[in-house]
C-alpha positions as CSV (number, residue, x, y, z in Angstrom):
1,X,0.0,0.0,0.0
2,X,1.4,3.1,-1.0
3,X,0.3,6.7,0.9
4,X,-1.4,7.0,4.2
5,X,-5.1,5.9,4.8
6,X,-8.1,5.0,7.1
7,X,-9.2,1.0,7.4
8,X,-11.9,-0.9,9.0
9,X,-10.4,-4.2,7.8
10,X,-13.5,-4.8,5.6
11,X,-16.3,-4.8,8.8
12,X,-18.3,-1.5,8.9
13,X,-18.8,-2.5,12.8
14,X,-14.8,-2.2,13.4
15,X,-12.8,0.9,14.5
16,X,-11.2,2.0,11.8
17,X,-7.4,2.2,12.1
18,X,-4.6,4.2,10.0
19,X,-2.6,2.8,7.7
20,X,0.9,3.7,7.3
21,X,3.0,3.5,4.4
22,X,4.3,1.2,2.5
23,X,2.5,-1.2,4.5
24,X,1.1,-5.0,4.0
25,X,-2.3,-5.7,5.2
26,X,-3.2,-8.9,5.6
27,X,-7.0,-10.5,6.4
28,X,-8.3,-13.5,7.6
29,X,-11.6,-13.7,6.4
30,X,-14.2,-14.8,3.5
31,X,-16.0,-11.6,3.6
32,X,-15.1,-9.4,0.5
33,X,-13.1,-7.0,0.3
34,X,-13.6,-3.0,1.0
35,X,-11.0,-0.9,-0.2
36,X,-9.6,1.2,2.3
37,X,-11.4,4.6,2.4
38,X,-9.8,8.5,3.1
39,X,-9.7,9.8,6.9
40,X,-12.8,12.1,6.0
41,X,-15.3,8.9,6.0
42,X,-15.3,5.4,7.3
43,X,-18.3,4.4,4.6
44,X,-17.0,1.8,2.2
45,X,-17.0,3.0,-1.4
46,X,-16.2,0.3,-3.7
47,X,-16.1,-3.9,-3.0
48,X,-14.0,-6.3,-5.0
49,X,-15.6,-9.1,-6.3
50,X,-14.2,-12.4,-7.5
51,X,-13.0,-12.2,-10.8
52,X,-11.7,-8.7,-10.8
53,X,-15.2,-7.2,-10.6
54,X,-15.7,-3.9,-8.8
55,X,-19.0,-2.5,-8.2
56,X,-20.5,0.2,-5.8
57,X,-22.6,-0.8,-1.5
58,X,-25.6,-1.3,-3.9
59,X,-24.0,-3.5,-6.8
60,X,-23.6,-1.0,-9.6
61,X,-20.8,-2.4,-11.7
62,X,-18.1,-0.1,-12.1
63,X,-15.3,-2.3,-13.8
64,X,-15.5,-0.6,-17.1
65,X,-15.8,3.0,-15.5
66,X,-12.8,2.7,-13.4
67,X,-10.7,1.0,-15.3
68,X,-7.6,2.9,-15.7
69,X,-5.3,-0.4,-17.4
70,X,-4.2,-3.8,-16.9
71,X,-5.7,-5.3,-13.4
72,X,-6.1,-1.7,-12.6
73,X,-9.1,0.4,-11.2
74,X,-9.5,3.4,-9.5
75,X,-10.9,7.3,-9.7
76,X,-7.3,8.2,-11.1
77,X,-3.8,7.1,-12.1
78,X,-2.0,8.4,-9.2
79,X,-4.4,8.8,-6.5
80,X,-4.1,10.0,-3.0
81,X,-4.0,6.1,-2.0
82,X,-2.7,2.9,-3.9
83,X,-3.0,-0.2,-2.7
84,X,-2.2,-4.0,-4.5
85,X,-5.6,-6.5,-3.7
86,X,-4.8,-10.2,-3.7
87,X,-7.3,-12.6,-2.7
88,X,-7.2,-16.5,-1.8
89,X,-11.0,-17.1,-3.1
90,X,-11.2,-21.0,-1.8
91,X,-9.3,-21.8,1.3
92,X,-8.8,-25.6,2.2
93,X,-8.5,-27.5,5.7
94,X,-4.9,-26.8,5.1
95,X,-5.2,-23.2,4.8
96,X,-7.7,-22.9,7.6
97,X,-5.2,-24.5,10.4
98,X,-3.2,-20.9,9.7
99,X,-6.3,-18.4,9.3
100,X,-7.2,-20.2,12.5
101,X,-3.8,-19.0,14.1
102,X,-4.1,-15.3,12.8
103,X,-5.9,-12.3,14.1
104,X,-8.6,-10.4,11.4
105,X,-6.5,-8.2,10.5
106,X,-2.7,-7.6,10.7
107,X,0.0,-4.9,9.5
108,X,3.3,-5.3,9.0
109,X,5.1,-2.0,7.9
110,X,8.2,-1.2,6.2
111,X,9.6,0.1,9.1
112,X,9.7,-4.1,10.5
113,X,10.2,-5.7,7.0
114,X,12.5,-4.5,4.2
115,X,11.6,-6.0,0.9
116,X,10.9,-5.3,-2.3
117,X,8.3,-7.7,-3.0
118,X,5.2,-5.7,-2.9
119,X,7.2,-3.2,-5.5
120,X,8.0,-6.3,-7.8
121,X,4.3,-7.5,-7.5
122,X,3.1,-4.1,-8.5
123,X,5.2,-3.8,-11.4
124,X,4.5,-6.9,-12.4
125,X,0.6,-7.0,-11.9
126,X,0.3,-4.3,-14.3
127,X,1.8,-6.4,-17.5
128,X,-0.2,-9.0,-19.2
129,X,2.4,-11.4,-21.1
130,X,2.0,-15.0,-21.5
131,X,2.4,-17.2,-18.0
132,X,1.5,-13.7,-16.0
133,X,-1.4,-15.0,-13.8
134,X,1.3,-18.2,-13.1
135,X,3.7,-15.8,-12.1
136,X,1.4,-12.9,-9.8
137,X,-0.1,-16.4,-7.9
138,X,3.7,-17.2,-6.8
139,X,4.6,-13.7,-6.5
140,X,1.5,-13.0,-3.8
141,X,2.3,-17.1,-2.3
142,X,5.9,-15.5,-1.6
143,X,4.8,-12.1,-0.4
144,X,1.8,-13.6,2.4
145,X,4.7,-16.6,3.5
146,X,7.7,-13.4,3.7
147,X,4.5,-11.7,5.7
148,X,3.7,-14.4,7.7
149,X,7.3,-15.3,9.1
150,X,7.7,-11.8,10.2
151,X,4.7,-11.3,12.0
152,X,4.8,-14.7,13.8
153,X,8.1,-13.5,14.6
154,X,6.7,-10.9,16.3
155,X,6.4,-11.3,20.2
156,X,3.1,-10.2,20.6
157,X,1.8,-12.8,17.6
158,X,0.8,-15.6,19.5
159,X,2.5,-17.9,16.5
160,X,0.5,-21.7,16.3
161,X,2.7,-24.0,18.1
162,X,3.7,-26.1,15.7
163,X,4.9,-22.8,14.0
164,X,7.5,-22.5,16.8
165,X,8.2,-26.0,17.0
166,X,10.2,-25.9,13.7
167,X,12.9,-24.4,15.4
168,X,13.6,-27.1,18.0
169,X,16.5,-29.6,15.7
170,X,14.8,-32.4,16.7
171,X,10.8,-31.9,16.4
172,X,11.2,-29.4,13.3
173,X,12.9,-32.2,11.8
174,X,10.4,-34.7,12.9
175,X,7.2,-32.0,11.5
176,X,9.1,-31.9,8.1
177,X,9.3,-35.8,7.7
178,X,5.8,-35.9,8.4
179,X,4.8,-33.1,5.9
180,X,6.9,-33.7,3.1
181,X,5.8,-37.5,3.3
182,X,2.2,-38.3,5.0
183,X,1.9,-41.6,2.9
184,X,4.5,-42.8,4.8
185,X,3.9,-45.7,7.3
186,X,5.5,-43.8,10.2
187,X,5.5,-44.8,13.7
188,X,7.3,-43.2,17.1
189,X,10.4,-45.6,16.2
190,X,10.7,-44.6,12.7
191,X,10.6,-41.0,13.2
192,X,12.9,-41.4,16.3
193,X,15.5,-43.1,14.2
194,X,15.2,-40.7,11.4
195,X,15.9,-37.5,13.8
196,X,18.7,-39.7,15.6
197,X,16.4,-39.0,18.7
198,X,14.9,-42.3,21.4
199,X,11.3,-43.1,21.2
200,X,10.7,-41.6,24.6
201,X,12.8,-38.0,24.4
202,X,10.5,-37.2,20.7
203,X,7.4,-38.1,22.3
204,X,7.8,-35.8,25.3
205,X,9.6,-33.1,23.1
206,X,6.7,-33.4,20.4
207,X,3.9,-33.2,22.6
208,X,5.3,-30.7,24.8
209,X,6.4,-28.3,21.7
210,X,3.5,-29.0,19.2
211,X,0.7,-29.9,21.4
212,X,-0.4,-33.7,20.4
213,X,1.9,-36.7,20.0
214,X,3.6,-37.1,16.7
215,X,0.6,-39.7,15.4
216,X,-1.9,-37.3,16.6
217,X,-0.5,-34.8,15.0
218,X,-0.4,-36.9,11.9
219,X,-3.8,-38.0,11.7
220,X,-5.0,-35.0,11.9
221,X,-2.2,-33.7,9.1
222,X,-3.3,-36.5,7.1
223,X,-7.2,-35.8,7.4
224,X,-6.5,-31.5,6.4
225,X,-5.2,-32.9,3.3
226,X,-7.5,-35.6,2.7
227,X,-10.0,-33.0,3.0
228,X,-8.5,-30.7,0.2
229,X,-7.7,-33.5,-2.1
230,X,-11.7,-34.5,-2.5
231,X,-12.3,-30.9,-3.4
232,X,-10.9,-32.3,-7.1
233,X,-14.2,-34.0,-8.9
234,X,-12.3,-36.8,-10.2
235,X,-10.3,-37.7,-7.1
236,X,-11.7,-41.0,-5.7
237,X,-11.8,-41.8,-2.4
238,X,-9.7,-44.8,-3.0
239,X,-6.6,-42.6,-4.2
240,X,-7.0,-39.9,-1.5
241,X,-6.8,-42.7,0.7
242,X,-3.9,-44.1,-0.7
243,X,-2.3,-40.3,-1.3
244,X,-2.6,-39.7,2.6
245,X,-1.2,-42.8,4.0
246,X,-4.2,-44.7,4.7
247,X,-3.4,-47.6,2.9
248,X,-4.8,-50.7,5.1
249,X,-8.2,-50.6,4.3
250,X,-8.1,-47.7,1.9
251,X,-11.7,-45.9,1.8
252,X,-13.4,-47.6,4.5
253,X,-10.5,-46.5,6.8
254,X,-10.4,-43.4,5.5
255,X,-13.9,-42.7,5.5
256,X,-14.3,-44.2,9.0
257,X,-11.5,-42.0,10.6
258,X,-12.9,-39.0,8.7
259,X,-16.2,-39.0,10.2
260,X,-15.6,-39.8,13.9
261,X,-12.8,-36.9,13.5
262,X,-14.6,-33.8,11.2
263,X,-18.2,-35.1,12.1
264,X,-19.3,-35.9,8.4
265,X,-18.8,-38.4,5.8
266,X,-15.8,-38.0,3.2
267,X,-19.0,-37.8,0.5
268,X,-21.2,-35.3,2.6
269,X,-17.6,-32.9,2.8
270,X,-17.3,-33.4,-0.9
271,X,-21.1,-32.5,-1.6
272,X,-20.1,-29.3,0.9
273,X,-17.3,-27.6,-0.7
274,X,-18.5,-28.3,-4.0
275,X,-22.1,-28.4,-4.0
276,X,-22.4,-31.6,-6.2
């Protein structure tokens, strides 16, 4: 965000806040976005729509009258405030675990983070060349994770446990074998002997550091992904199954685990998030 400005982090109900700049806003939340509005008014002006579409409080389209170039809107070129707009539109069981860990809204300002990804991201968002969607989707993954780190840095952040617990040698190593591989048949032993650490000292540090023993903590890994995976229409339960390590048994297991833990049937989640 470039130039100084009034928020209410997109609820009318909240006290609105200033906005220093450059600064990154971040928000945890499905509602829509409201761009931030002058100090003279706290009444939101414009909302952003999936698919680029902005439109006035009472739905009047205003995408063609505000269009001022490529993925570019506003009242004028270079306006008293400036601000980049990237939105995750569907967010997982994956995703949720962090939205779950973050407050509504958070700032971080240049005067704690020096980079220059927000000035890349705005150069680039303005250019339409062949791959450019592929390349703003990895620019914004790199600019919330750069965001993230820094603000779970912070002291006063509250980061998720298993956020700090990366940076213990022996559990961070033991989180990463279990991330990078789910499928895996892992068991206390295995991971023990993997982070040269005994049964007993990674069960303590693992619990005590992340919050649930290591197969807890995998099971319910396993199940976040599982639950994102049957998003796809033409993932069967069978090869979810298999994808996420539950491979004695494959769909009954699955499906059996799935519903004493989430409350609802593999099927009934997939009829939820996609309506069919």
């Amino acid at each position: 965000m470039r130039r100084s400005c009034q928020s209410n982090g997109g609820s009318p109900a909240r006290e609105p806040f200033l906005v220093r700049t450059p600064s990154v806003v971040s928000r945890s939340t499905t509602r829509r976005p409201v761009l931030p509005v002058p100090p003279i008014t706290n009444v939101p002006q414009v909302f952003v729509h999936p698919g680029q579409r902005c439109a006035t409080p009472d739905g009047a389209d205003l995408h063609e009258e505000m269009a001022l170039g490529v993925r570019t809107w506003g009242t004028e070129p270079d306006g008293s405030v400036q601000m980049l707009l990237g939105v995750y539109e569907k967010v997982g069981a994956v995703g949720q675990r962090l939205l779950d860990a973050l407050p509504p809204v958070l700032v971080v300002s240049h005067d704690t983070w020096d980079s220059t990804l927000a000035s890349i991201l705005g150069r680039a968002i303005a250019k339409d060349a062949p791959g450019q969607e592929v390349l703003l989707d990895r620019l914004l993954d790199l600019l919330l994770i750069s965001v993230l780190r820094v603000w779970f840095d912070r002291p006063e952040a509250e980061a998720p446990a298993r956020y700090r617990a990366h940076g213990d040698p022996v559990v961070g190593q033991a989180l990463r074998l279990l991330h990078e591989n789910p499928a895996h048949p892992w068991t206390v032993a295995s991971l023990a002997a993997k982070t040269g650490s005994s049964r007993a000292a990674l069960a303590r540090s693992f619990t005590e550091l992340v919050g649930a023993p290591p197969l807890t903590y995998l099971r319910q890994w396993r199940l976040a992904l599982a639950a994102d995976l049957l998003r796809e229409p033409a993932a069967t339960l069978d090869a979810v199954a298999r994808q996420v390590g539950y491979s004695n048994g494959f769909a009954l297991r699955l499906s059996t685990v799935f519903k004493r833990v989430r409350g609802i049937s593999p099927r009934e989640h997939r009829h939820a998030v996609t309506g069919g």
